[in-house]
Every structure is written in structure tokens, then in C-alpha cells.
The first five atom37 places (N, CA, C, CB, O) and aatype in JSON, in Angstrom:
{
  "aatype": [20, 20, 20, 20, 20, 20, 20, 20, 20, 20, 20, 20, 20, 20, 20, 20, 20, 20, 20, 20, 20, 20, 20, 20, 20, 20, 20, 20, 20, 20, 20, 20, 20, 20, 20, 20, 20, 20, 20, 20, 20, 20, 20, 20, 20, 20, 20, 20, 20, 20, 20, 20, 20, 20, 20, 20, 20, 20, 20, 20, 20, 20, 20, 20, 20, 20, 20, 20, 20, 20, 20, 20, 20, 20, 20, 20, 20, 20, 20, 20, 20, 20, 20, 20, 20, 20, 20, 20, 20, 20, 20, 20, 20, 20, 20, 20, 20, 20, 20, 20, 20, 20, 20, 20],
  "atom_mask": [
    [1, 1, 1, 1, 1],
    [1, 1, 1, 1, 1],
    [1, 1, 1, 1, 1],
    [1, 1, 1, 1, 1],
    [1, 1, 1, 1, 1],
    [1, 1, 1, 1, 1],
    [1, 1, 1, 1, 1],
    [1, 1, 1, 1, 1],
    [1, 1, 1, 1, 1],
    [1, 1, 1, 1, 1],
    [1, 1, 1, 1, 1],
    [1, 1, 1, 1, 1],
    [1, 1, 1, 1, 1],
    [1, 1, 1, 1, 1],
    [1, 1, 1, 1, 1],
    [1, 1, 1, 1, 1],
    [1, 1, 1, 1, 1],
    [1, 1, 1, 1, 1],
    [1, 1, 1, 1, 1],
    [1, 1, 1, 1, 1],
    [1, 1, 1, 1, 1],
    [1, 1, 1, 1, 1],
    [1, 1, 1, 1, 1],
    [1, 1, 1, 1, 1],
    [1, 1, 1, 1, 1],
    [1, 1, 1, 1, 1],
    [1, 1, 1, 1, 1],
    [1, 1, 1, 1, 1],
    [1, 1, 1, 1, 1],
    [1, 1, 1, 1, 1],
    [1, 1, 1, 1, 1],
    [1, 1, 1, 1, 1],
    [1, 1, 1, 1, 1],
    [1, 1, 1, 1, 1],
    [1, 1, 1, 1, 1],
    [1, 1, 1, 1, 1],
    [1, 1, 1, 1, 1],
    [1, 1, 1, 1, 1],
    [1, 1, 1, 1, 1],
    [1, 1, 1, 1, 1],
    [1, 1, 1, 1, 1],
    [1, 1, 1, 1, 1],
    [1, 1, 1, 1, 1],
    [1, 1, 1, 1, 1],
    [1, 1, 1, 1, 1],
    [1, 1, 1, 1, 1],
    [1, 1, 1, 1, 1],
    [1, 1, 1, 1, 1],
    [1, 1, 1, 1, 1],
    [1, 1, 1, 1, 1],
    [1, 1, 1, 1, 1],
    [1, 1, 1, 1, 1],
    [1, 1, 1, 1, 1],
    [1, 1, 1, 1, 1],
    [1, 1, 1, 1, 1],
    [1, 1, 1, 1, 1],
    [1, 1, 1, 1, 1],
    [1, 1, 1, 1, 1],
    [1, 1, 1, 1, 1],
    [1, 1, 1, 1, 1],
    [1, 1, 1, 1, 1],
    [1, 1, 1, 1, 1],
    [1, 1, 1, 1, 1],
    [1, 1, 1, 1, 1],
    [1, 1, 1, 1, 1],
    [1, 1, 1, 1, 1],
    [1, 1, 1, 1, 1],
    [1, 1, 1, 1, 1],
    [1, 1, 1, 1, 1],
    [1, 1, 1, 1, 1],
    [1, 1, 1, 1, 1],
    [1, 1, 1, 1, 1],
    [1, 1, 1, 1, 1],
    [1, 1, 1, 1, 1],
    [1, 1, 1, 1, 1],
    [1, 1, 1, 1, 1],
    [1, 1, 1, 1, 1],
    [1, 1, 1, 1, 1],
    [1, 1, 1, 1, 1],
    [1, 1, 1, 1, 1],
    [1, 1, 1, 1, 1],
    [1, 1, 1, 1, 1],
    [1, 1, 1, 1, 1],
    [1, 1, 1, 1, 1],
    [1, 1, 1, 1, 1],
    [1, 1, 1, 1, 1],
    [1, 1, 1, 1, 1],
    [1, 1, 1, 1, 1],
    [1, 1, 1, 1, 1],
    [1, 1, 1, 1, 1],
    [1, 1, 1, 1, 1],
    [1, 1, 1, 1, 1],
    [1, 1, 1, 1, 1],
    [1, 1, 1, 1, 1],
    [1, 1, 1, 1, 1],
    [1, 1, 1, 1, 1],
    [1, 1, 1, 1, 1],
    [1, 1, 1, 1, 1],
    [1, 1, 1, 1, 1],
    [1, 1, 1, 1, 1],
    [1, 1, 1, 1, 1],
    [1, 1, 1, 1, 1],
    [1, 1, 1, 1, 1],
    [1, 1, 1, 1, 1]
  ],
  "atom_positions": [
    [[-8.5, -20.16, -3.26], [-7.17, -19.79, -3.69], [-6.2, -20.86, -3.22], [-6.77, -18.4, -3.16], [-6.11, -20.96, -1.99]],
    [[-5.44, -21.68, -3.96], [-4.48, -22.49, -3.66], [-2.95, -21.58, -3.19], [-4.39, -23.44, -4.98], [-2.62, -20.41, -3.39]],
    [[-2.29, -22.68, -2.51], [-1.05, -21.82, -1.97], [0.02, -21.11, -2.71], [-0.32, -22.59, -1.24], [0.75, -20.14, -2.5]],
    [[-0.31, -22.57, -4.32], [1.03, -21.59, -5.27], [0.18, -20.68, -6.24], [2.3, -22.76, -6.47], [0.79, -19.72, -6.72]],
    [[-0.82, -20.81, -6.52], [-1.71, -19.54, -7.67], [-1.51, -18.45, -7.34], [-3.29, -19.44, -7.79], [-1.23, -18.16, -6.18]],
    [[-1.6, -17.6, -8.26], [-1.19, -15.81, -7.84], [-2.65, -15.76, -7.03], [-1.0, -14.26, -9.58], [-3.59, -16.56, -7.07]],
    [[-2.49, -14.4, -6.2], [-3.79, -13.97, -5.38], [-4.26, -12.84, -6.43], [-3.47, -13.31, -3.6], [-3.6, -11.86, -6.76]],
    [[-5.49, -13.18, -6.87], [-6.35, -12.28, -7.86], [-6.67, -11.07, -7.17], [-7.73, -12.96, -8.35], [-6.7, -11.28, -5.95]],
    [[-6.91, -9.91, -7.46], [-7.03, -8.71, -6.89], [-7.31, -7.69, -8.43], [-5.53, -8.37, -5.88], [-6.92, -7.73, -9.59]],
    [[-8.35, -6.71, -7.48], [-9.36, -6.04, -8.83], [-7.81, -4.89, -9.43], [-11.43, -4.71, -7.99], [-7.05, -4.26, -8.69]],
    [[-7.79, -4.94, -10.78], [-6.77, -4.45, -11.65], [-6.59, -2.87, -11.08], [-7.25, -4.59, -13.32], [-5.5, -2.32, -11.31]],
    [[-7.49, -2.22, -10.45], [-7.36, -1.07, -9.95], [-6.14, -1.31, -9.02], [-8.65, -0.57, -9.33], [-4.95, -1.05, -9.2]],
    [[-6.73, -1.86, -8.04], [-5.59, -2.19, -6.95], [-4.41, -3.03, -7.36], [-6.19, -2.95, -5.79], [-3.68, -3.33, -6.42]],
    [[-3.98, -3.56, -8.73], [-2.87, -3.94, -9.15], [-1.83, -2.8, -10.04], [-3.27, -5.1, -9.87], [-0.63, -2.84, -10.28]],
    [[-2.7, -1.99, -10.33], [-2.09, -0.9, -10.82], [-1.58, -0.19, -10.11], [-2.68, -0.27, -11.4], [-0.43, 0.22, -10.27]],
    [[-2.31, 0.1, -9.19], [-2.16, 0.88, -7.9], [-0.4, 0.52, -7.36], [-3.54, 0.25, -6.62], [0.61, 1.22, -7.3]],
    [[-0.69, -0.91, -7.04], [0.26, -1.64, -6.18], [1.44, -1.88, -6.96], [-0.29, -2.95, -5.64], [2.37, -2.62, -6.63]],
    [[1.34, -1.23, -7.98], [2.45, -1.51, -9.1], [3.37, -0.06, -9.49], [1.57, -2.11, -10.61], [4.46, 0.21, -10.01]],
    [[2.18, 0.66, -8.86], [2.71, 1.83, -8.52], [3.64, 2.88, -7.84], [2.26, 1.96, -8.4], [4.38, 3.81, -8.14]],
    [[3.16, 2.2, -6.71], [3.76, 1.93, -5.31], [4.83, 1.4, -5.32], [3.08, 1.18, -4.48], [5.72, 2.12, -4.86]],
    [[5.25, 0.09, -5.76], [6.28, -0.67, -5.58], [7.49, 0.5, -6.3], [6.02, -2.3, -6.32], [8.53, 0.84, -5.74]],
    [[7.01, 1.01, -7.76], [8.11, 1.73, -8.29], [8.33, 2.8, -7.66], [8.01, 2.03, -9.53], [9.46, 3.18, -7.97]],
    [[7.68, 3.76, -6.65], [7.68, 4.7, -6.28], [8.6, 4.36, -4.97], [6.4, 5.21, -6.27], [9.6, 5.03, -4.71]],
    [[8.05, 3.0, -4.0], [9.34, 2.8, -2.98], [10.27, 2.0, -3.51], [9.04, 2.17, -1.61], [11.12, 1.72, -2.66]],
    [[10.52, 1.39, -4.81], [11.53, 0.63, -5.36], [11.97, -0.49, -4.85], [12.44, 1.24, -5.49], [13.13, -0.91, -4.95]],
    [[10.74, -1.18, -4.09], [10.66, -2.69, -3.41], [9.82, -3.14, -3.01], [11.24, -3.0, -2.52], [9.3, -2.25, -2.33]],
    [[9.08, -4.23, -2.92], [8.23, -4.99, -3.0], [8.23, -4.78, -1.27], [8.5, -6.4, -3.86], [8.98, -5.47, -0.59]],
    [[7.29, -3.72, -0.63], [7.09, -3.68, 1.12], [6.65, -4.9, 1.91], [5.95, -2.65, 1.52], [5.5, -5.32, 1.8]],
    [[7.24, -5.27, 2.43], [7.06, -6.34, 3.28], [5.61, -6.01, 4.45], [8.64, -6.54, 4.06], [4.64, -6.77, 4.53]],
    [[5.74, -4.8, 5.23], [5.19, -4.15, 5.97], [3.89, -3.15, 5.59], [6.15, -3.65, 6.44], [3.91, -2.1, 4.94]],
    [[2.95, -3.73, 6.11], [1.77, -3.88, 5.22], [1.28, -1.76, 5.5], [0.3, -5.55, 6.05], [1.09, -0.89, 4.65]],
    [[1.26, -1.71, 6.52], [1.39, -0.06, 7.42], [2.18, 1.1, 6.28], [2.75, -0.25, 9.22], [1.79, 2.17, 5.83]],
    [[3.38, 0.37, 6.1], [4.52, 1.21, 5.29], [3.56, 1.0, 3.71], [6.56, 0.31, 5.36], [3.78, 1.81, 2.82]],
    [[2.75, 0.12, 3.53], [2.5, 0.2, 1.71], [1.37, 1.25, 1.96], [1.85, -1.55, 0.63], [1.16, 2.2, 1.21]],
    [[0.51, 0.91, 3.37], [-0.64, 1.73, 3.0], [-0.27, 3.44, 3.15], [-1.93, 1.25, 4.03], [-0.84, 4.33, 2.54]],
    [[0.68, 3.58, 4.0], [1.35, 4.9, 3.7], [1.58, 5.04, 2.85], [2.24, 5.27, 4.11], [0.58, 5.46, 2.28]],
    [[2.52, 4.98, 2.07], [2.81, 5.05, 0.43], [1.75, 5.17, -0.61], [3.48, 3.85, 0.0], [1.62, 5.95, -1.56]],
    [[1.06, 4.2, -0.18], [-0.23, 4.33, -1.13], [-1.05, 6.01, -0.88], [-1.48, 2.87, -0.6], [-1.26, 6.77, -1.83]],
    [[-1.35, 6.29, 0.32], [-1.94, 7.03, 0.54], [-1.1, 8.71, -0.04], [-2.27, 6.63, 1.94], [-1.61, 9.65, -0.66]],
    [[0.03, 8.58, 0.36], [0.91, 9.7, 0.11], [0.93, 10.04, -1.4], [2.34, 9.38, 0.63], [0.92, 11.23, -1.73]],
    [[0.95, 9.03, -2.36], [0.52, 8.93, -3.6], [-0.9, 8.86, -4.09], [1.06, 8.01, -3.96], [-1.19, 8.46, -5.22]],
    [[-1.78, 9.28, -3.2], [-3.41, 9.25, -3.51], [-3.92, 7.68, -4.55], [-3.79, 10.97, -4.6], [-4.65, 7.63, -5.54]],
    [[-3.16, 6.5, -3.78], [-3.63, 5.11, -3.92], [-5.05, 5.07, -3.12], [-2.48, 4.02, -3.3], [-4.71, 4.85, -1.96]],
    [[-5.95, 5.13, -3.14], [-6.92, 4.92, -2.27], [-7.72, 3.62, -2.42], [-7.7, 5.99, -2.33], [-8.33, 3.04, -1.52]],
    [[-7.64, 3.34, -3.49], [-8.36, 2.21, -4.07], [-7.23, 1.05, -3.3], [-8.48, 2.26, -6.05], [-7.83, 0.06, -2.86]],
    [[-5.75, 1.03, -3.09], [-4.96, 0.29, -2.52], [-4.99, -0.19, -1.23], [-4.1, 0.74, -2.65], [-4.89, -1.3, -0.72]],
    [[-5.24, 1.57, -0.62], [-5.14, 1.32, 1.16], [-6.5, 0.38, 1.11], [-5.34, 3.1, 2.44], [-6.3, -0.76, 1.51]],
    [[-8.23, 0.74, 0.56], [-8.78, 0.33, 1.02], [-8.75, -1.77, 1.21], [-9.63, 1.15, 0.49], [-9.09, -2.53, 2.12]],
    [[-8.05, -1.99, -0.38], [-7.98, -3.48, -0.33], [-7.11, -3.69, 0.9], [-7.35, -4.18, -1.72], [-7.49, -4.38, 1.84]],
    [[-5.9, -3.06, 0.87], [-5.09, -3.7, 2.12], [-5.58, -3.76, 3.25], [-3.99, -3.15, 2.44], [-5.25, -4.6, 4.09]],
    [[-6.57, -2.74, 3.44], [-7.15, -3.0, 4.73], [-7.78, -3.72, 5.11], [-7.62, -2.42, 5.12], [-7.76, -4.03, 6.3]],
    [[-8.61, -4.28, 4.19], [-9.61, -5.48, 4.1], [-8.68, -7.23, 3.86], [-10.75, -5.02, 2.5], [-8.99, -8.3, 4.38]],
    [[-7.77, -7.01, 3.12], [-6.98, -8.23, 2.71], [-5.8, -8.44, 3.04], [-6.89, -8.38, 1.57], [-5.12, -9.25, 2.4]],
    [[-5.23, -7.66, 4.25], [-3.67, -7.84, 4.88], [-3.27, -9.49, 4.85], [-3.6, -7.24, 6.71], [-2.06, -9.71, 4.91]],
    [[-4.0, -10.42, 4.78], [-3.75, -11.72, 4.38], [-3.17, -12.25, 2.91], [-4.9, -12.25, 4.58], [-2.18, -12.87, 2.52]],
    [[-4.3, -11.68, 2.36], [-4.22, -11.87, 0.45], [-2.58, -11.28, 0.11], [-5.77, -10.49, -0.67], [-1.78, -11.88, -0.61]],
    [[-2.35, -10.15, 0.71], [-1.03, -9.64, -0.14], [-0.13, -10.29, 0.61], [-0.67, -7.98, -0.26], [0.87, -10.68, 0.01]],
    [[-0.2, -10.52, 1.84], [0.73, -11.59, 2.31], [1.45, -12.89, 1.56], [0.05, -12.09, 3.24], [2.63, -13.21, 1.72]],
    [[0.66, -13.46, 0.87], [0.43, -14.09, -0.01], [0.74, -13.92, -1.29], [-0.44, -14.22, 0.1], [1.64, -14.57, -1.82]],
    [[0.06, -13.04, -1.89], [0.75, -12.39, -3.1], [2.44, -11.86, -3.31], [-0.07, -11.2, -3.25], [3.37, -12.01, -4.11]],
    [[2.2, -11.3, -2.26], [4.39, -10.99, -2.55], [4.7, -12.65, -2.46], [5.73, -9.75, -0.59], [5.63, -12.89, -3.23]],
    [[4.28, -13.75, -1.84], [5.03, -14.54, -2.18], [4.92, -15.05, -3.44], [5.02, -15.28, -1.41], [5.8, -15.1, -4.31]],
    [[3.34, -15.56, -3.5], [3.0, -16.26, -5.36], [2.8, -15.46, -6.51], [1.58, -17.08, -5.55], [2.68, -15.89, -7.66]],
    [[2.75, -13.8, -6.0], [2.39, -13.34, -7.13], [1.32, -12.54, -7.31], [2.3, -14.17, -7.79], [0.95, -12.7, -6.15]],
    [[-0.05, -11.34, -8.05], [-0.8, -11.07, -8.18], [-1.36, -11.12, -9.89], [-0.64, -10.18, -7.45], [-0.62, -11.08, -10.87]],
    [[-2.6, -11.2, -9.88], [-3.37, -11.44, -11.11], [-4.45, -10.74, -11.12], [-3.73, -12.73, -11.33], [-5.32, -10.82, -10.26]],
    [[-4.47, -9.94, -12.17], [-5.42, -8.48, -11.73], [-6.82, -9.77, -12.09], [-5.22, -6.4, -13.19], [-6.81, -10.87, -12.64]],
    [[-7.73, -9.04, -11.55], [-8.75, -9.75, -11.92], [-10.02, -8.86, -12.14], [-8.93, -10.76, -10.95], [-10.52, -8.41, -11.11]],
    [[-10.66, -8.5, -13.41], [-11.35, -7.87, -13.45], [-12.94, -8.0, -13.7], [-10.79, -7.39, -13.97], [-13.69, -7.53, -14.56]],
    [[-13.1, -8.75, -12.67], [-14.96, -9.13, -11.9], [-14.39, -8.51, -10.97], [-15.83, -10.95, -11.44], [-14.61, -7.33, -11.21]],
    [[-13.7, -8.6, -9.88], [-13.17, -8.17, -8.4], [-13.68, -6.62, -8.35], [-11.27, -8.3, -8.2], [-13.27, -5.73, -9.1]],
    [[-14.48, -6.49, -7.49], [-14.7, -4.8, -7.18], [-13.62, -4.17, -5.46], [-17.0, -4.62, -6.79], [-13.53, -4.78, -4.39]],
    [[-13.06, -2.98, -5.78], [-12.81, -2.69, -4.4], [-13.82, -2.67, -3.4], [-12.27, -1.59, -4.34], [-14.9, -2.29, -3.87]],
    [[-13.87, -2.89, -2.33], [-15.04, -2.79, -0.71], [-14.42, -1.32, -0.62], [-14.66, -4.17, 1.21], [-13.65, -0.7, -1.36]],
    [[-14.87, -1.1, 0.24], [-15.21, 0.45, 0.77], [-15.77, 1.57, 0.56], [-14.57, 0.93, 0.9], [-16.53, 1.6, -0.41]],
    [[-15.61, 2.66, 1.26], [-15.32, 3.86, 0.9], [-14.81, 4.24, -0.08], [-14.83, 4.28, 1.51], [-13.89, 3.5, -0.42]],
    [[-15.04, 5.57, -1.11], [-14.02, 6.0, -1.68], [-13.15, 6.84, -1.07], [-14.33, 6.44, -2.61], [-12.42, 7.34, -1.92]],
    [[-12.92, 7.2, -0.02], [-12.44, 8.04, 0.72], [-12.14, 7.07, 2.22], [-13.48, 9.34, 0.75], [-12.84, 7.39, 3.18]],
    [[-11.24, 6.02, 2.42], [-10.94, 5.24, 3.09], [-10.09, 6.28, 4.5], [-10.2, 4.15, 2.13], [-9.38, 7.28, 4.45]],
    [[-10.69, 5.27, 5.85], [-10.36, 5.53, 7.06], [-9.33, 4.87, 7.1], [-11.22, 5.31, 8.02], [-9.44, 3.64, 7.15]],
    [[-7.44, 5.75, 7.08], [-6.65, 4.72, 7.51], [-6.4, 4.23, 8.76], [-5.72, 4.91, 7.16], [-5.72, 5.09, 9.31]],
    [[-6.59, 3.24, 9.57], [-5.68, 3.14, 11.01], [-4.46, 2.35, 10.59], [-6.52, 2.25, 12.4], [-4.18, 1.5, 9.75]],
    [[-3.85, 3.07, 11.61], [-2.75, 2.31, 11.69], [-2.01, 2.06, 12.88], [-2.0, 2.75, 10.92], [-1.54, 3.07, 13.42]],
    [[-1.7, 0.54, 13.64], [-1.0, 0.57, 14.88], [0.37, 0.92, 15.02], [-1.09, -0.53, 15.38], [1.25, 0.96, 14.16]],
    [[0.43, 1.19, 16.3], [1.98, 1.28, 16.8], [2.67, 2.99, 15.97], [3.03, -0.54, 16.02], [2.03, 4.04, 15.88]],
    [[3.69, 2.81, 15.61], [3.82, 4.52, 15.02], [3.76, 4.62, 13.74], [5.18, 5.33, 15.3], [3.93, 3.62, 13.04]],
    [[3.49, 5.85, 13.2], [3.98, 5.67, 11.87], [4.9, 6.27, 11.19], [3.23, 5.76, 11.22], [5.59, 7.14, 11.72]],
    [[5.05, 5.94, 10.02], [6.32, 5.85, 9.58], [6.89, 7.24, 9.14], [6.37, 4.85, 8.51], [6.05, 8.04, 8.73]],
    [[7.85, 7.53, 9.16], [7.91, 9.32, 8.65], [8.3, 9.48, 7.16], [9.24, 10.32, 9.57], [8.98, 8.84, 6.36]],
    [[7.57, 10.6, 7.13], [6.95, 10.9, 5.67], [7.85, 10.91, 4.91], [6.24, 12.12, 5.41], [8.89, 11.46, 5.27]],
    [[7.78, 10.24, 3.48], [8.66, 9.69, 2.48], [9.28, 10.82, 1.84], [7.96, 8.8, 1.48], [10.12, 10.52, 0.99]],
    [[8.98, 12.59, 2.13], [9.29, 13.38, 1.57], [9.97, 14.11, 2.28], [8.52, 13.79, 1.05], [10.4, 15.16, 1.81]],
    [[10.31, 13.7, 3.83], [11.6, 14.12, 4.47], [13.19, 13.29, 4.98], [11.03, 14.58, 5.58], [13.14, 12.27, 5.66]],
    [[14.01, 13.66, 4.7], [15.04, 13.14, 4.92], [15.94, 13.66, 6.3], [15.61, 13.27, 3.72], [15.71, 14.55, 7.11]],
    [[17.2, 12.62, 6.16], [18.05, 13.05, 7.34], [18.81, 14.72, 7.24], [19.3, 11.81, 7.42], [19.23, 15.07, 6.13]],
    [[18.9, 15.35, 8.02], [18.83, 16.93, 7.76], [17.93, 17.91, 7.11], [19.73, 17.18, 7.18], [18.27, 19.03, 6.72]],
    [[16.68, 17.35, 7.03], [15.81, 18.2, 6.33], [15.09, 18.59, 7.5], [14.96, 17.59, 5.15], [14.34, 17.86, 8.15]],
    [[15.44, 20.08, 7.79], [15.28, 20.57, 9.39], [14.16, 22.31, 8.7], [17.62, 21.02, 10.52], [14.42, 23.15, 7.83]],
    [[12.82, 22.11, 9.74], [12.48, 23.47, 9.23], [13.24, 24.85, 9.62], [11.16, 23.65, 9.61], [14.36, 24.98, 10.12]],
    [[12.27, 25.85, 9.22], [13.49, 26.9, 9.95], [13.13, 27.23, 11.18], [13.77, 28.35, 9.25], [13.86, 28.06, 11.72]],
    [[12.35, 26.88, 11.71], [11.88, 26.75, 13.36], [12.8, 26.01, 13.37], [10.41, 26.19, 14.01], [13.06, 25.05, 12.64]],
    [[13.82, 26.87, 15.03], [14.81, 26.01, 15.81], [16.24, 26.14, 15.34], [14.42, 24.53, 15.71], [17.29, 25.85, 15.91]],
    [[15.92, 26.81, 13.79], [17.42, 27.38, 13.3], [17.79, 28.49, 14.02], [17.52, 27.84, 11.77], [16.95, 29.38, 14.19]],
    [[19.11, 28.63, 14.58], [19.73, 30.56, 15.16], [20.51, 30.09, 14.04], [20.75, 31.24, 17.16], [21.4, 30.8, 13.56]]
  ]
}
């Protein structure tokens, strides 16, 4: 892969990731925050590439992606996420969205 060519990636995981982007409405910098997203949206085919290629999309948000369809996903179909440090809170709660535990 040269530095300016798009990074090829199997069309599953470009769909996926194309998915994602419209669903957080920006191209995630933070590789943790896509695989959340992905996952919250049952991307699985996504988390597993990112997990394997946190380099490649590095790359790709800068030059670009090109589905490529020889490319198979690696993994599991049912991918183990880790993730360091904390994570991020769930895209389906907001500021004041309080349960009723803790309301008088």
C-alpha cells in the first residue's frame, strides 16, 4: 500500500464504516469511539477489521477507502471487543437523561 492510494478494505467493512460515519455524522478520529458505534449498531464485521487494522484506517481517513472485494473479514463472527482506558457513554444517553432511581 503506498502512502497516497486509498487503503482497500473488504466492502462489508466499507459499508459498515459508511454506516457508522452517518450514524455519528463524522469521520471518528478515535478508533475505541468507532468500534463502539459500530458495535451499538450491530457493525460486527467493522469492530472485527478495526481490531485487527487500527493502522489501515489510520490511514484511510487520511487517503481514503476502496472496498475491495477478494478481502475477507479475520475473525469471529461474534467479535471480543477490548477496549483500553474508559469507555465512552452510550450514544443513546444524553445530558439529563436521569433514571427514575434517585428521583424524590
Amino acid at each position: 500500500m503506498s502512502e497516497q492510494e486509498p487503503v482497500r478494505i473488504p466492502r462489508e467493512v466499507l459499508e459498515e464504516l459508511e454506516s457508522v460515519s452517518r450514524y455519528t455524522r463524522a469521520e471518528v478520529l478515535d478508533i475505541p469511539t468507532v468500534g463502539y458505534a459500530a458495535m451499538e449498531r450491530g457493525k460486527t464485521a467493522l469492530v472485527v477489521w478495526l481490531d485487527k487494522h487500527e493502522q489501515e484506517y489510520s490511514q484511510g481517513l487520511l487517503n481514503g477507502f476502496q472496498a475491495d472485494d477478494e478481502a475477507a473479514v479475520d475473525g469471529p463472527t461474534r467479535p471480543e471487543v477490548r477496549y483500553q482506558g474508559h469507555s465512552p457513554r452510550p450514544l443513546c444517553t444524553g445530558r439529563g437523561a436521569h433514571g427514575v432511581e434517585g428521583r424524590r
